[in-house]
C-alpha positions in Angstrom: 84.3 1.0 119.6 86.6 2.2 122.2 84.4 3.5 125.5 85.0 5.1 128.3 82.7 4.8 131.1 83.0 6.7 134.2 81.4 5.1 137.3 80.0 1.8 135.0 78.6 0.0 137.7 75.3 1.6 138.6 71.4 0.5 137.6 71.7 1.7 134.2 75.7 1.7 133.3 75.4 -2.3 134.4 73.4 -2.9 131.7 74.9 -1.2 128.8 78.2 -2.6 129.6 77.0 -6.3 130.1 75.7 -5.4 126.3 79.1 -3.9 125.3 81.6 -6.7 126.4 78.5 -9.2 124.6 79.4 -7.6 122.0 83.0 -7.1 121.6 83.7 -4.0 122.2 86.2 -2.4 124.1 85.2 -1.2 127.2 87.1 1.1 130.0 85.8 1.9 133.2 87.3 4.6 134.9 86.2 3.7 139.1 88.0 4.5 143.0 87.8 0.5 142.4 85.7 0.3 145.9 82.8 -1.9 144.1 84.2 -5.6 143.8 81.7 -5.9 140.6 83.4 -4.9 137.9 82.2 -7.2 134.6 84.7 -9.8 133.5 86.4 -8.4 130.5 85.9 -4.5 130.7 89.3 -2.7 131.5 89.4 -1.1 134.8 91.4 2.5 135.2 91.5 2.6 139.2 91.0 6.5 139.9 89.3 9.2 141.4 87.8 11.3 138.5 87.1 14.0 141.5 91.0 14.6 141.9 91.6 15.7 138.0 95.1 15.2 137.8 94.6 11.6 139.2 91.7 10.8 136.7 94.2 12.7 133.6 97.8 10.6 134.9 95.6 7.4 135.1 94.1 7.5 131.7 97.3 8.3 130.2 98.9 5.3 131.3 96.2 3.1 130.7 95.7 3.9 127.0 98.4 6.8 125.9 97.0 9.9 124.1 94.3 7.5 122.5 91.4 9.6 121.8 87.8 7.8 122.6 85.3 7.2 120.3 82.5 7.5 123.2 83.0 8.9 126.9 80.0 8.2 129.2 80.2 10.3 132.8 77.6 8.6 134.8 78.3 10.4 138.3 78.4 14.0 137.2 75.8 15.8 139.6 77.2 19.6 139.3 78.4 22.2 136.6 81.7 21.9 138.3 82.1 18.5 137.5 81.2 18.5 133.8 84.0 21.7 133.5 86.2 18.9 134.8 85.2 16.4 132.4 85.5 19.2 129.2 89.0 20.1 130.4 90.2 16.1 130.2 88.0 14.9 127.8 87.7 18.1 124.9 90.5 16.5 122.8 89.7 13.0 124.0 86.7 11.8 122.8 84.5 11.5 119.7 81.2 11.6 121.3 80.8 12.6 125.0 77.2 11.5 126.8 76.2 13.4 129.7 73.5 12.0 131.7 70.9 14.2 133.1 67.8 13.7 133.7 63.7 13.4 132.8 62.9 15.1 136.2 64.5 18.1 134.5 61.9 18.6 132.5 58.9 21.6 133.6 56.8 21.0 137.1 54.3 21.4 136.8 53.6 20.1 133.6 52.1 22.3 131.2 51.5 18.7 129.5 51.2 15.3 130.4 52.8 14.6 126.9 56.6 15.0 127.4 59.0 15.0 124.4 62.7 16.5 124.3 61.0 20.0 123.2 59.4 20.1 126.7 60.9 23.0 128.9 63.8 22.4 131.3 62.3 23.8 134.7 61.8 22.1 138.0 61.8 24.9 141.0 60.9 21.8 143.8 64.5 19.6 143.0 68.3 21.2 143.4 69.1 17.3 142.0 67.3 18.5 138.7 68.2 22.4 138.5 71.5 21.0 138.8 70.9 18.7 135.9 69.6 21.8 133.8 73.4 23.9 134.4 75.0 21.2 133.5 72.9 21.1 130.3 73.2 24.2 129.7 77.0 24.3 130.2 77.2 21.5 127.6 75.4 22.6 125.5 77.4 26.2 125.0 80.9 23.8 125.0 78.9 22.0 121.6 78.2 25.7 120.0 81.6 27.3 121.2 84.0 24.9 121.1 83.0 21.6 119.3 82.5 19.5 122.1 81.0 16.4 120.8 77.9 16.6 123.1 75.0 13.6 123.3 72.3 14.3 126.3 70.5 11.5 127.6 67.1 11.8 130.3 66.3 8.8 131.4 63.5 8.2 134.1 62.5 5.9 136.6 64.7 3.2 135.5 65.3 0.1 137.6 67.4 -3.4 137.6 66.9 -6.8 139.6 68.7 -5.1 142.5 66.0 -2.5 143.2 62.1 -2.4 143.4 60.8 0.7 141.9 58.4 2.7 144.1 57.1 5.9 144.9 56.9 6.5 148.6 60.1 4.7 150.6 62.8 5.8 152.8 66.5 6.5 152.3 67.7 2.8 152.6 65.6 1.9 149.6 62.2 0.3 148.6 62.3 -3.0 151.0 61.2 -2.1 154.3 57.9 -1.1 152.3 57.6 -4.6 150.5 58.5 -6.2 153.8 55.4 -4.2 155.0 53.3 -5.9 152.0 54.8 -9.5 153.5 53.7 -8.4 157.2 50.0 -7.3 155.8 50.5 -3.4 157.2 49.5 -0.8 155.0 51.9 1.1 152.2 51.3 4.6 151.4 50.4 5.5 148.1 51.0 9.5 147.1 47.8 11.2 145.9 44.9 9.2 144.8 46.9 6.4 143.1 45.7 7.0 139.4 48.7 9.9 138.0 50.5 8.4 135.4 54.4 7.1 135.8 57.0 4.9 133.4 58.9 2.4 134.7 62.3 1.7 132.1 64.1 -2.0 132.6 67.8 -1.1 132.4 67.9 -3.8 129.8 65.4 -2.0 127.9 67.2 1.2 128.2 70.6 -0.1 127.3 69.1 -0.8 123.7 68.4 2.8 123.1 71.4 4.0 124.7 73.8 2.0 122.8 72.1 2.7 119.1 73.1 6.5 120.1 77.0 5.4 121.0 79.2 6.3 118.1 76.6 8.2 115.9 77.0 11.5 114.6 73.5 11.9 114.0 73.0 12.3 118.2 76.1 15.1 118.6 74.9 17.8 119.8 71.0 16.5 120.8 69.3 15.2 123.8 67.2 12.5 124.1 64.9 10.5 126.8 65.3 6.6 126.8 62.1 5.4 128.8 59.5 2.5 128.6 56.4 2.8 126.5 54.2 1.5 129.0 52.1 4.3 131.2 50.8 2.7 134.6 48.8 4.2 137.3 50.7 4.3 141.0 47.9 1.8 141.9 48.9 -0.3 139.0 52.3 -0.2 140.1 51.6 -0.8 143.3 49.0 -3.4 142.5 51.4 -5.8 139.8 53.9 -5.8 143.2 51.4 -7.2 145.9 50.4 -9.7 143.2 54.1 -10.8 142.8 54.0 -11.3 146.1 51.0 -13.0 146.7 49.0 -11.0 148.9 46.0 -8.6 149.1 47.3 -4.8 148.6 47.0 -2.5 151.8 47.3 0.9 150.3 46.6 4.0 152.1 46.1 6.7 150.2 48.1 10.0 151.4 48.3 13.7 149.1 52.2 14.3 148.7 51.7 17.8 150.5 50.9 16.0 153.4 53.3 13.6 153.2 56.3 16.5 152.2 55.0 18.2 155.5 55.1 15.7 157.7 58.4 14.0 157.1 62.1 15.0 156.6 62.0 12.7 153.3 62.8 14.7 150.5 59.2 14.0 149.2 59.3 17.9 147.4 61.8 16.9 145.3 61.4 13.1 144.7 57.3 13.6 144.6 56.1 17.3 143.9 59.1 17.6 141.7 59.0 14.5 139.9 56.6 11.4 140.5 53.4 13.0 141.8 53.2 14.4 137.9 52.0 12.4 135.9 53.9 11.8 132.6 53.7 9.4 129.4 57.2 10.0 127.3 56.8 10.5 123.7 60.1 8.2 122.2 59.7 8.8 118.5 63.1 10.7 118.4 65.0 7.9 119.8 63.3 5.6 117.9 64.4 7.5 114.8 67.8 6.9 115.4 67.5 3.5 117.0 64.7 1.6 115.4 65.5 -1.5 117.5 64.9 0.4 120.4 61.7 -1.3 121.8 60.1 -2.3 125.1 61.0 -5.9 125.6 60.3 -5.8 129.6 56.6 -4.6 130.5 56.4 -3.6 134.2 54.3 -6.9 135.7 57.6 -9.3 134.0 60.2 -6.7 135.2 59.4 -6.6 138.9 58.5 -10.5 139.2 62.2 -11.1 137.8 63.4 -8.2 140.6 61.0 -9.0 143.3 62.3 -12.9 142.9 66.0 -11.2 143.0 65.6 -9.0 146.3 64.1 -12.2 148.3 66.9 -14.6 147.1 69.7 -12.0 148.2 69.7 -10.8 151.7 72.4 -8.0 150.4 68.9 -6.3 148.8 66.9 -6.9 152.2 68.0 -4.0 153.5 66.0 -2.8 157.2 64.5 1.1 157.4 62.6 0.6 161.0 62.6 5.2 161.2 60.9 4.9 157.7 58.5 1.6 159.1 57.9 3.7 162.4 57.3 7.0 159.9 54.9 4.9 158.4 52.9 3.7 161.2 52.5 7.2 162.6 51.4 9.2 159.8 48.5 6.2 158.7 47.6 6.7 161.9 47.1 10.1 162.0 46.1 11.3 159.0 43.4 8.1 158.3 
């Protein structure tokens, strides 16, 4: 195949391309060039997709008037960006994947069950309303004009670089395992036992490269997530026993903690992880019958845990999110 990945260097782009060049296929990834980790052997097109004439004069003298057989735009945020990507790409590509997002789907949940039937609604997020346009725009481009559309959700997915949790600040999830290391006590939303999914990216690459290059996914949408449903106290739980130690937890309702912080907690936890979920992947798995969970949760996060305390770039200090923490235990227990 000949790909185009925009962005291509993100949790879940890393992984699919690491697949891709294993594999021999050829592999563009269309960047501003600012991240020095571009994988050995995929074909960099140095530009700014946000300046559209850039993006259009750099493709065309990388690779001519070749036409794609799959374009992948991993940084496209807002409808105005995906009407950029159908003006360059509409005569382009074979198969363009959008990726949105599972947090799109209804809050509350009318069921805990969610499949690609579930209703797009989520009044608490902008992040996933604007998902929804862009869907929607899409989606009229596939019925008006052809546009070779493939929709992917994926959830909570994560990578050796990044420890998945529920409650942390905006410099990532350390400063709340360096809080597990120091024996001080990590918030937990709710009561701990709503259901959540935690993908691998390796995991997720499977799925998402058995839709690459198949006509049977134009013009559908699909989730890509794990199998596995854990309680937050699960989650939380398989961490401190990577680490070693006792778990701290305090347990803290998410209104509380969306009133009491400038975190975007009604988004990221009313909107999203306070629900709880278990993803029904038989329509993937249709298409993709190798797709399978190779990576439960407690083998996933030793393998990232033992990353992020090898790597001081991952060890990354929040002391307002560690001094946030300290104040609201304090005065809410």
């Amino acid at each position: 195949m000949k790909i185009l990945f925009i962005g291509g260097t993100g949790t879940i782009s890393t992984a699919i391309s690491k697949k891709l060049l294993e594999a021999g296929e050829e592999l563009y990834i269309l960047n501003r060039g600012s991240r020095n980790d571009i994988l050995p052997g995929a074909q960099v097109i140095k530009a700014d997709i946000n300046n559209e004439a850039e993006a259009k004069a750099a493709i065309e003298a990388a690779v001519g008037d070749t036409v794609f057989d799959v374009v992948c735009d991993f940084i496209c945020f807002v409808k105005s960006q995906a009407e950029r990507d159908f003006r360059i790409f509409k005569d382009r590509c074979r198969q363009f994947m959008f990726i949105s997002s599972a947090s799109a789907y209804q809050k509350p949940v009318g069921n805990y069950i969610i499949t690609e039937s579930t209703p797009l609604y989520n009044p608490y997020w902008k992040y996933s309303r604007d998902k929804i346009e862009i869907e929607e725009y899409l989606i009229s481009q596939y019925r008006e004009a052809g546009f070779p559309i493939t929709i992917i959700r994926p959830s909570h997915t994560y990578d050796e670089r990044n420890i998945p949790l529920g409650v942390h600040g905006d410099k990532g999830s350390y400063q709340v395992v360096k809080r597990m290391l120091e024996g001080k006590p990590v918030i937990i939303h709710g009561d701990g036992t709503s259901l959540w999914t935690m993908t691998h990216n390796s995991d997720f690459a499977v799925g998402f490269i058995g839709l690459m290059n198949n006509p049977k996914a134009i013009g559908e949408a699909f989730h890509i997530t794990s199998d596995e449903s854990l309680t937050w106290n699960e989650i939380y739980s398989d961490i401190a026993a990577v680490l070693g130690i006792k778990l701290n937890a305090v347990h803290i309702s998410s209104e509380v903690l969306v009133k009491y912080s400038d975190y975007d907690f009604t988004g990221s936890l009313i909107g999203d992880k306070a629900n709880s979920v278990v993803f029904d992947n038989s329509k993937v798995k249709r298409l993709v019958p190798e797709f399978t969970m190779k990576m439960p949760f407690y083998k996933g996060v030793k393998q990232t845990i033992d990353y992020v305390l090898t790597h001081s770039e991952c060890q990354i200090p929040d002391p307002e999110f560690d001094a946030w923490c300290d104040k609201i235990i304090a005065d809410k227990t």
